[in-house]
N, C-alpha and C positions, 0 to 999 in steps of 0.2 A: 315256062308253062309249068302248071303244079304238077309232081308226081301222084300218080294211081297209084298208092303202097296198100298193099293187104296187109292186114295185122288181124290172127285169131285172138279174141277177146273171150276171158272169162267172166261171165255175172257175178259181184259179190254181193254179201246181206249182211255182212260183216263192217260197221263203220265206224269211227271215231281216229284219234291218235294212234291208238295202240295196232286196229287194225292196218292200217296203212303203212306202221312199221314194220309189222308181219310180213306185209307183201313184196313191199323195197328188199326184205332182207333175202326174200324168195326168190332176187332179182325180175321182179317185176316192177308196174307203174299203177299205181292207182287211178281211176278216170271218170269221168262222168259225162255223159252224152243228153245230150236236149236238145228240143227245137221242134218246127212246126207241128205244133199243140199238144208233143208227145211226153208221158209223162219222166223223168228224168233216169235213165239207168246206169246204176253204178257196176263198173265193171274193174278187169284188169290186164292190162296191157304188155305183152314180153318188152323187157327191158331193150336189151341191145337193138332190135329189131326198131322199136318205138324211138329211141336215142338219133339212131342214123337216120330216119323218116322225119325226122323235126329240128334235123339242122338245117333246113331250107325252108324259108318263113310262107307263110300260109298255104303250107303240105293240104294236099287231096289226099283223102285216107279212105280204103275200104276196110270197117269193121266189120268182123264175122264174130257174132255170134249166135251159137246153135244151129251153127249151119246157116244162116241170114246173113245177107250182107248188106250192110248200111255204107252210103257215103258219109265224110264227115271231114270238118275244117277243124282244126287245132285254132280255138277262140284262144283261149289263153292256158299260156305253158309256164306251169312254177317252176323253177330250178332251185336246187341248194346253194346259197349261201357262199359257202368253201368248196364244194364236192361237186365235182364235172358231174351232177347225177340230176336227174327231173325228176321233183316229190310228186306235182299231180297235173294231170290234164284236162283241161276243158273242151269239151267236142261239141259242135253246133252242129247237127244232121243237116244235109242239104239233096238237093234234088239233082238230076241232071235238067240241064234247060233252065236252071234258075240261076237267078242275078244273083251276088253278094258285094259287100263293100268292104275291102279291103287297103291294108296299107301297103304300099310296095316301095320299095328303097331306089332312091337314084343314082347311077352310077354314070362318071362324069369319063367322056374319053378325049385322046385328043391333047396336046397342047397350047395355051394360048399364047397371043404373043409376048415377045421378049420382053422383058421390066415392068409385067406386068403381078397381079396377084388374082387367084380365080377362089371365091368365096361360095361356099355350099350352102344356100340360107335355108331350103327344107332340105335334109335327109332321105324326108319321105313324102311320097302323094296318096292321097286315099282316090280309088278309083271303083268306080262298080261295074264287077264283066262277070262271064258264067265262072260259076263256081267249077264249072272244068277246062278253063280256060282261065287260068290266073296266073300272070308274067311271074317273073322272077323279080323281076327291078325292070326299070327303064331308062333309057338312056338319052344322054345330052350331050352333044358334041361339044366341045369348046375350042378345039383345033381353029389354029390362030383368031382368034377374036381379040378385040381390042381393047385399050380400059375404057372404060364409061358402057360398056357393054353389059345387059343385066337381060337373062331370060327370066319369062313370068312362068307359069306354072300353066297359063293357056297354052302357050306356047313349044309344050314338051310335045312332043310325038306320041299317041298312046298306040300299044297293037290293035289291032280291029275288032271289033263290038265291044272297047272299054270306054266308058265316060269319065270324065272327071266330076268328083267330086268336092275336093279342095278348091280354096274363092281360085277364078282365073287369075287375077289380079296378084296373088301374094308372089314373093321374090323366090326363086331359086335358086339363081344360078347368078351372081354379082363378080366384074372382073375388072379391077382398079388399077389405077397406079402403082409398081411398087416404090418404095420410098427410101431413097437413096443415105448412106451411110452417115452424109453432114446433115439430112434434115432429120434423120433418126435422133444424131446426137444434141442439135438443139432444142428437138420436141423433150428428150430426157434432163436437158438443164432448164427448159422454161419448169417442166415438171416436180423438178428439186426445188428449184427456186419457188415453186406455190406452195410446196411442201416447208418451206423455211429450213429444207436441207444445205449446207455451206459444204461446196464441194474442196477437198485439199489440194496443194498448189502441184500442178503436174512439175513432174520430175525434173524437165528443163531448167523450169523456172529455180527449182534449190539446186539445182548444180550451178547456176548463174549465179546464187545468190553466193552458195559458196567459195565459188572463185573468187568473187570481188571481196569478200573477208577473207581471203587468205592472201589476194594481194595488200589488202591495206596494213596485215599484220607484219607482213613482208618489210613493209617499206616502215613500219614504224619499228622494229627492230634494225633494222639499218641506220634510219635515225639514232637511235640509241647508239649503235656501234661507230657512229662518226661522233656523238657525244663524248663518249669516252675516251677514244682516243684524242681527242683534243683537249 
């Protein structure tokens, strides 16, 4: 479920590149807030405070400012590049008792069975619940399931008053055969061989080969030395 984070917000009037460098260097975050029909306010965010609130994906935030407090969802979060740092935020105002559509990540528990392979085909489900009620992730068990087993995306569990919004139908959760070490190595020489790669002769084989010229050299110096002496 999303965290309630307070975060006191300052208004700026101050915009462009250079201001936003100003503010980062003040250890702050540059941000901007919009949403139902309200006109866009740019504001700024304490750093560390804003950092820790937005490492949990679609954070529930109370902004304060001027003493008001607004809720608000972290629509989308810029980060730097190189630098563990966030250049700008985007805040979507929301209500209490209102829907939003969000993406939430799946996380997979559980073991499947033995020689088997468990394949994650979304990451993520978009679902739509209150904007003060938004999971973390959700979860799919695969403890022992078989191969040829494939959960759909209907089929996940969501917590209560969430819908799905993602098709029912698409794959999530696909769990196969795994593929044993001689059909591994044939799929990679049929593989060579479309490639017109010529694989070189395993080791055996030139030690065999070797052996056998070094017996015939054997025996043809023998030869010779029964030549000579007679």
């Amino acid at each position: 479920m999303s965290d309630n984070t307070k975060l006191v917000a300052e208004k700026r009037s101050d915009f462009g590149k250079g201001a936003a460098r100003k503010i980062r260097r003040a250890g702050n975050i540059p941000a901007v807030m919009y949403g139902h029909g309200t006109e866009p306010v740019h504001i700024s965010l304490p750093g560390h405070d804003t950092m820790m609130a937005l490492k949990q994906a679609n954070a529930l935030l109370t902004i304060v400012i001027d003493g008001a407090e607004q809720l608000a969802l972290a629509k989308d979060v810029q980060r730097d590049a190189i630098k563990p740092v966030i250049d700008h935020v985007d805040l979507v105002v929301v209500r209490k008792g209102e829907k939003v559509t969000v993406d939430v990540s799946v996380h997979l528990e559980g073991e499947a069975a033995p020689e088997t392979v468990v394949t994650l085909d979304h990451n993520t489900l978009q679902i739509e619940a209150l904007a003060t009620n938004i999971p973390e992730n959700v979860v799919v068990s695969v403890e022992g399931l078989e191969a040829g087993t494939q959960i759909l995306a209907g089929a996940v569990e969501l917590p209560d008053g969430a819908t799905l919004v993602t098709d029912a139908e698409a794959l999530v959760v696909n769990v196969t055969q795994a593929i044993s070490a001689e059909a591994l190595e044939a799929e990679l020489a049929e593989a060579e061989a479309e490639a017109g790669i010529e694989r070189e002769e395993h080791d055996e084989e030139g030690a065999e080969g070797g052996a056998a010229e070094g017996a015939e050299g054997e025996a043809a110096e023998g030869a010779k030395a029964e030549g000579d002496e007679a």
